[in-house]
C-alpha positions in Angstrom: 46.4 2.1 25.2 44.6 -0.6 23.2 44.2 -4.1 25.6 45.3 -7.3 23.9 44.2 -9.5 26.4 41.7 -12.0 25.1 39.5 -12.4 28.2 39.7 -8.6 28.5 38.6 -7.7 25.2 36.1 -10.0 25.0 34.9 -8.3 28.4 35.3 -4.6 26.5 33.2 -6.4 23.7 30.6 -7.4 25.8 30.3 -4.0 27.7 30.3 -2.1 23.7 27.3 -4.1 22.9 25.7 -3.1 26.1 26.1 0.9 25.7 24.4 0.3 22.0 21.6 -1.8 23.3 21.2 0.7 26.0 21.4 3.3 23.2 18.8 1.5 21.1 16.0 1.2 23.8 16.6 4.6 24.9 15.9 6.1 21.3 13.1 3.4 20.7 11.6 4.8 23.7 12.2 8.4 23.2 10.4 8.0 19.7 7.0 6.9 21.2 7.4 9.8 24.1 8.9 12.5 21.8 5.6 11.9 18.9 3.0 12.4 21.7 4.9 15.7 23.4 5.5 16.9 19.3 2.2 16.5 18.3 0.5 17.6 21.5 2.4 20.7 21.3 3.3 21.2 18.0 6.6 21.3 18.6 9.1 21.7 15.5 11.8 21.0 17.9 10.5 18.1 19.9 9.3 16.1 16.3 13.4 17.0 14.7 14.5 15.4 17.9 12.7 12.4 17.6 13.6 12.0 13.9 17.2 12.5 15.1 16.5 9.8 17.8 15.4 7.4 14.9 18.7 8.2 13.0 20.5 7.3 15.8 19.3 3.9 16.2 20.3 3.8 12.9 24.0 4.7 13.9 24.2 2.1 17.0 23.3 -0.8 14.6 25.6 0.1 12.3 28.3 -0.4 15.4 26.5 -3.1 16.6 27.6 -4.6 13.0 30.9 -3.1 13.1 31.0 -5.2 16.3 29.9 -8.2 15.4 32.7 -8.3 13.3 30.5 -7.8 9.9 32.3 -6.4 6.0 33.7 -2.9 5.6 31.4 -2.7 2.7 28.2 -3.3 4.8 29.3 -0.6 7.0 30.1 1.7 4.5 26.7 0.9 2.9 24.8 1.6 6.1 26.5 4.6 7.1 25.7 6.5 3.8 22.2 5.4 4.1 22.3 7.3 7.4 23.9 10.3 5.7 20.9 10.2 3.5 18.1 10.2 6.6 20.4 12.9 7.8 20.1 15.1 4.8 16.3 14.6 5.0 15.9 15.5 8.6 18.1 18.7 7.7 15.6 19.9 4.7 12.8 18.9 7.1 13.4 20.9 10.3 15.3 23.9 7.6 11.3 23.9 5.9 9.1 23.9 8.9 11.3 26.2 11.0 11.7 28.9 8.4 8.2 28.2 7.8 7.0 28.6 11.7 9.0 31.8 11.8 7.7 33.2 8.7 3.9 32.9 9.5 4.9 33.3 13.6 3.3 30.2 14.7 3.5 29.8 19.0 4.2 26.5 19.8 2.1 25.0 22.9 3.9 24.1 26.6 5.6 20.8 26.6 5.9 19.4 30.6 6.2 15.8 28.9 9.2 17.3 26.5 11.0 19.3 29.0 11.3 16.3 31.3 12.7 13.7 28.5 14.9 15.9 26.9 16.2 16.7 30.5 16.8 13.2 31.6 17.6 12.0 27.6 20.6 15.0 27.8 21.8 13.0 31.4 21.9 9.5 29.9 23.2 10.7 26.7 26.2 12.1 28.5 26.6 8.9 30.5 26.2 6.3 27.3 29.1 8.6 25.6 31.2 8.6 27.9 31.4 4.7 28.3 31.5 4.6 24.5 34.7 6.6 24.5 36.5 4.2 27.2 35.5 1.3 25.9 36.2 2.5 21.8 40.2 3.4 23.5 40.2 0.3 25.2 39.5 -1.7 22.5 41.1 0.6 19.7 38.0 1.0 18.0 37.6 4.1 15.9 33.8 3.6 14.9 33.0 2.6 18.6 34.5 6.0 19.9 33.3 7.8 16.7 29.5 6.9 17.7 30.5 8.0 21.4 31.0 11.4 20.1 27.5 11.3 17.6 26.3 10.3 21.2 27.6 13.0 23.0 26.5 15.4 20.8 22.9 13.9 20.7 23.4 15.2 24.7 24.2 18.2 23.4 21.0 18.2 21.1 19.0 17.2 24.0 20.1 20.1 26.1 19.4 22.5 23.1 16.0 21.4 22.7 15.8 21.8 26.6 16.5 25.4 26.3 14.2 26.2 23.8 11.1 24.6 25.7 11.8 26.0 28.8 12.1 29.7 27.3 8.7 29.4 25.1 7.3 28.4 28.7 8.9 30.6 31.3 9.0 33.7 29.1 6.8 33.2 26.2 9.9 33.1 23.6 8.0 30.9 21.1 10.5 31.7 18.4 12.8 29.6 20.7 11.4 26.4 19.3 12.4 26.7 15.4 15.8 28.5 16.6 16.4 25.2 18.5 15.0 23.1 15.6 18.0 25.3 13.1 20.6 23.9 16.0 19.2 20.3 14.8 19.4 21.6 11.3 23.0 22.4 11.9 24.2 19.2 13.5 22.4 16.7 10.3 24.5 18.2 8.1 27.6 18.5 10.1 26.7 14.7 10.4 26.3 14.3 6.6 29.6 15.8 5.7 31.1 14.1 8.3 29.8 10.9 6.6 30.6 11.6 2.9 33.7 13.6 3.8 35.5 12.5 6.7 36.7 9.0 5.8 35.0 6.8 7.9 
């Protein structure tokens, strides 16, 4: 149940903005991190995640908009500029993947990437699940729509988890561009999401 108390909601409000700004230095963070453990160990998956982590920054200002009470036609605007990155990062991971499985290129060990995505997949978990609360508490369907684009970043997180910790225990380097198809996967279950689901 929605609350209609003003000093409430303006307390939900407050506590909305806080899991986006959260969000935002999170991803910021996990861009600078995530370039260095890509490029270090040429990672197909690790450089897709931080591409996704840009996107997403994209998504929380869009709610931090939405929140501030901006036009529909703003939002709308920003959202299918999103669905537009997330096309991009869906033909960019599809290319390189396909193309580090055709020529059967082994990706290095990534210590630095196992550990973020570990602890990103934690907090990502947390962040949604206050965006959930808070989006039903307020009656806010983009709020608790970007709780579940966070969730699934969690999701995304654990994925790319997987696949570096099976190219380094066992030596399954093809694990890196299988998880980089799960990233292809989610973009454009994003993008038609966008374009298609009536946001």
């Amino acid at each position: 149940m929605a609350v209609t108390d003003g000093t409430a909601r303006t307390r939900l409000l407050r506590r909305g903005f806080a899991l986006e700004y959260v969000t935002l230095g999170w991803n910021v963070a996990g861009i600078i991190i995530l370039a260095f453990a890509a490029t270090a160990a040429r990672s197909v998956a690790l450089a897709g995640f931080a591409l996704d982590s840009l996107i997403e920054i994209g998504a929380s200002v869009v709610v931090i908009w939405e929140l501030s009470g901006t036009s529909e036609a703003r939002q709308r605007q920003a959202l299918r500029l999103i669905g537009y990155a997330f096309t991009a990062l869906a033909l960019y991971l599809l290319t390189q993947s396909t193309l580090v499985l055709a020529i059967g290129y082994r990706p290095r060990h990534s210590p630095a990437g196992i550990a973020w995505t570990a602890v990103t997949a934690a907090v990502m978990f947390a962040l949604a699940a206050g965006k959930t609360s808070t989006g039903r508490a307020l009656d806010n369907p983009v709020l608790r729509t970007e709780g579940r684009v966070t969730m699934i970043d969690g999701i995304l997180a654990v994925a790319v988890l997987l696949g570096l910790v099976l190219n380094a225990a066992a030596g399954w380097w093809w694990a890196d561009p299988a998880a980089g198809y799960m990233l292809v996967y989610y973009a454009l279950r994003e993008v038609r999401e966008i374009f298609h689901g009536g946001h």
